[in-house]
C-alpha positions as CSV (number, residue, x, y, z in Angstrom):
1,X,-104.5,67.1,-192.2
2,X,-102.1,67.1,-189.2
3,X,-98.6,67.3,-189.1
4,X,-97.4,65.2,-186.4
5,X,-94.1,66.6,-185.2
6,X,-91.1,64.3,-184.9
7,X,-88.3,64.2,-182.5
8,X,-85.3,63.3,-184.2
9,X,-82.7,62.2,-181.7
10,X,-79.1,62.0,-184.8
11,X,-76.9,64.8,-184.6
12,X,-76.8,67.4,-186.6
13,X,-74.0,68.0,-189.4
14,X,-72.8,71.0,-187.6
15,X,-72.7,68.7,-184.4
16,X,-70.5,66.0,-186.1
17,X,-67.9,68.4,-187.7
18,X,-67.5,70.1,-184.5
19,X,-67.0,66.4,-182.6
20,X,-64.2,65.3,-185.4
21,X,-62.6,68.7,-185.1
22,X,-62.4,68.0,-181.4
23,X,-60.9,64.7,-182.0
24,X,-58.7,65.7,-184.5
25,X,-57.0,68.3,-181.8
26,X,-57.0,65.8,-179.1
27,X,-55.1,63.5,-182.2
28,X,-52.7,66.0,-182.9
29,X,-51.9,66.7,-179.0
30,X,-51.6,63.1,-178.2
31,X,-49.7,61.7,-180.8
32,X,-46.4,63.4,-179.8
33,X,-46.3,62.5,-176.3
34,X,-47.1,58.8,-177.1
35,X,-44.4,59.3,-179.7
36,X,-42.1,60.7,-176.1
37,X,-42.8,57.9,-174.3
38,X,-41.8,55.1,-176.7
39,X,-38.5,56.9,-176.7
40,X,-35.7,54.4,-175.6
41,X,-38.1,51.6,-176.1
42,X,-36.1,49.7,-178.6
43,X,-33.1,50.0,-176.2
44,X,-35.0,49.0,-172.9
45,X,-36.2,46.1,-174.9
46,X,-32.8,45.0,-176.0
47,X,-31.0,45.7,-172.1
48,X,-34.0,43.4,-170.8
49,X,-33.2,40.9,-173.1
50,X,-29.6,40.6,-173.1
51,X,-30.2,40.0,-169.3
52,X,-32.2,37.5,-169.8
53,X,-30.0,35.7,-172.1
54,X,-27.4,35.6,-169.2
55,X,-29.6,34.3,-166.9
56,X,-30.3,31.9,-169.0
57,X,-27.2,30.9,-169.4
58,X,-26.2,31.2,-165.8
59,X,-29.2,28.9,-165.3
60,X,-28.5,26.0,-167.2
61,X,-24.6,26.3,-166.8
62,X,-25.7,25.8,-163.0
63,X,-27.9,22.8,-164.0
64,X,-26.5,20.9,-166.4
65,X,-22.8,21.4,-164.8
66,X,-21.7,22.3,-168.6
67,X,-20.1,25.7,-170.2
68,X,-22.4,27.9,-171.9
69,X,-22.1,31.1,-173.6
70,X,-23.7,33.9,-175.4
71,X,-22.4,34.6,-178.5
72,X,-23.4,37.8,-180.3
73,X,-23.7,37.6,-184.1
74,X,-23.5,41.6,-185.1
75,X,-24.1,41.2,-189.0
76,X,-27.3,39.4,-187.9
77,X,-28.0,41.7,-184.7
78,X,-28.7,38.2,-183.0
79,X,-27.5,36.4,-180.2
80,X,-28.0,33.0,-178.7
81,X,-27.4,30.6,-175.7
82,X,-25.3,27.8,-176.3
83,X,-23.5,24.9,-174.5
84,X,-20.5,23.1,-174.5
85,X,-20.9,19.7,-176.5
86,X,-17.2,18.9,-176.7
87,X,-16.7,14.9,-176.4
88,X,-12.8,15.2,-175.5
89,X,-11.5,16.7,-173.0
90,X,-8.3,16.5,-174.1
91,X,-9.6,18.7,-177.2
92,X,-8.1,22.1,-177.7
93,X,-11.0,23.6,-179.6
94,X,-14.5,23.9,-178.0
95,X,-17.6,22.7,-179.4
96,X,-21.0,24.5,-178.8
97,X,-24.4,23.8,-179.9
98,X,-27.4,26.4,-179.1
99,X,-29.9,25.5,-176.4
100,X,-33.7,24.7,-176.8
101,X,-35.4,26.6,-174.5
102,X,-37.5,29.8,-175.3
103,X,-35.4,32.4,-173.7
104,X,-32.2,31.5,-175.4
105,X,-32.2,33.8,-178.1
106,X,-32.9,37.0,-179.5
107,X,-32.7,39.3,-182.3
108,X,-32.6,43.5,-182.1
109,X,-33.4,46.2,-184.4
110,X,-30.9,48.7,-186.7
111,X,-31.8,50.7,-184.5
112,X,-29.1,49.4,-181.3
113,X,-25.6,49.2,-182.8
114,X,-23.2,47.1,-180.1
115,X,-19.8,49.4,-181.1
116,X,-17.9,47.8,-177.9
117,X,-17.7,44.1,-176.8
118,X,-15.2,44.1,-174.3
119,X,-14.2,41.1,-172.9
120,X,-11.4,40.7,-169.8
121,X,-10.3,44.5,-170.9
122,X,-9.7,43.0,-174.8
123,X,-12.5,44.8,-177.1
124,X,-13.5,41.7,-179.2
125,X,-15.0,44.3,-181.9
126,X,-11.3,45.5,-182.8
127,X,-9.3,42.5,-182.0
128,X,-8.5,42.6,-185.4
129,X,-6.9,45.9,-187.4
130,X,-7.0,44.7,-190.7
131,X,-11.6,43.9,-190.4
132,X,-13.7,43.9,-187.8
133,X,-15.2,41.4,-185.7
134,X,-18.6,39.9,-186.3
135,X,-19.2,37.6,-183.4
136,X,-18.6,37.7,-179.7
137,X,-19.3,35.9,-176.8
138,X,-18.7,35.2,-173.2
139,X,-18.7,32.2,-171.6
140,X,-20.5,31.2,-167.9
141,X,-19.1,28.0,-165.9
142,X,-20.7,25.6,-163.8
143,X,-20.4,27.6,-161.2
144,X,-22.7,30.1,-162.0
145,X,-19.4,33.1,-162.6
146,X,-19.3,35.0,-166.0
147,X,-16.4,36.4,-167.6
148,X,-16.1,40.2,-166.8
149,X,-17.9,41.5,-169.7
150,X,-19.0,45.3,-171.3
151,X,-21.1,46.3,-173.9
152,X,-20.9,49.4,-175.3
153,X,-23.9,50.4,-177.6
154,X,-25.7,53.0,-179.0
155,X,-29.3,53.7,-179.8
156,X,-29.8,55.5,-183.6
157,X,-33.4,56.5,-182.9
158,X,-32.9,58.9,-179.6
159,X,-30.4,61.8,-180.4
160,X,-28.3,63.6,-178.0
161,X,-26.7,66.6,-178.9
162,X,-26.9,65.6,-182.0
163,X,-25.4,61.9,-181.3
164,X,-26.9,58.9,-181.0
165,X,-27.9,58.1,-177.2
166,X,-24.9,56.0,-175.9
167,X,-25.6,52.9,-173.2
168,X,-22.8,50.8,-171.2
169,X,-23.8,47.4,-169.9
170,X,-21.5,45.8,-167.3
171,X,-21.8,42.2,-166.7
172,X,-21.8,41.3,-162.8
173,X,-20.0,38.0,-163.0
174,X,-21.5,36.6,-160.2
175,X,-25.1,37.6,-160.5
176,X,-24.6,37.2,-164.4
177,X,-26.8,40.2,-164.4
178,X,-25.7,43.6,-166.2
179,X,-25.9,47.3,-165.1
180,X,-27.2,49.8,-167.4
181,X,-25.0,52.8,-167.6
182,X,-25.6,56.4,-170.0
183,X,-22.2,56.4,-171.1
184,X,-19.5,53.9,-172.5
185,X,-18.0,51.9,-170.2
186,X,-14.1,50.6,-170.3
């Protein structure tokens, strides 16, 4: 009887360990500087989309002829496009209604807390001594202008010193676009 000698193309155990020990290092590298990069994600995501809620705004204000705003709900952490729906214009009070179009609203994580909402050099956030704000807005005319707005905000998941990041954002009220600063802005 002849023994016929066979090839065996698997890997060996030794051969397998060694490839999920090699993986396992390449994990453990990895993992942190994916974890660097996603840093300031959540607050990139929120600046991006707080822009494009004004030019939404601006947008529509432009071509519909009507008042919009953006009014912030802070319990909620949303925000939302709305226009004027007012029937009188001899009413004092105005009336808005939210928009439908997909860009017109947005919600953020715990992570961004809004502690400034400063509108015409009034912080809407403390207008109030007694309890805070919840809401805020800012209104865009016709006309495409903005009010002057800031938003001061921090971001709870990146640190600095010890603090949580701080971000400005600074309305352009004729671009209805804002600038992204480190700090707080007055």
């Amino acid at each position: 009887m002849r023994f016929q000698k066979h090839n065996s193309s698997g890997f060996t155990l030794i051969e397998l360990l060694i490839a999920i020990a090699i993986i396992g290092i390449m994990t453990a590298a990895v993992i942190p500087f994916m974890q660097r990069m996603q840093t300031g994600y959540e607050r990139k995501k929120f600046i991006a989309r707080v822009n494009s809620l004004a030019q939404t705004a601006w947008q529509q204000a432009i071509i519909t002829g009507v008042v919009h705003r953006v009014l912030f709900t802070m319990a909620e952490r949303t925000a939302v496009v709305e226009r004027d729906i007012t029937k009188s214009v001899l009413s004092k009070k105005l009336e808005f209604k939210p928009i439908a179009v997909e860009s017109a609203s947005m919600s953020w994580p715990a992570s961004i807390e809004i502690r400034q909402f400063i509108i015409a050099g009034v912080d809407e956030m403390k207008r109030s001594t007694a309890r805070r704000t919840t809401t805020a807005w800012f209104y865009v005319i016709p006309d495409g202008m903005t009010q002057a707005v800031t938003i001061n905000g921090v971001d709870k998941d990146e640190q600095v010193e010890n603090k949580p990041k701080q971000f400005g954002l600074v309305l352009n009220p004729f671009r209805a676009q804002f600038k992204v600063y480190d700090v707080f802005q007055k």
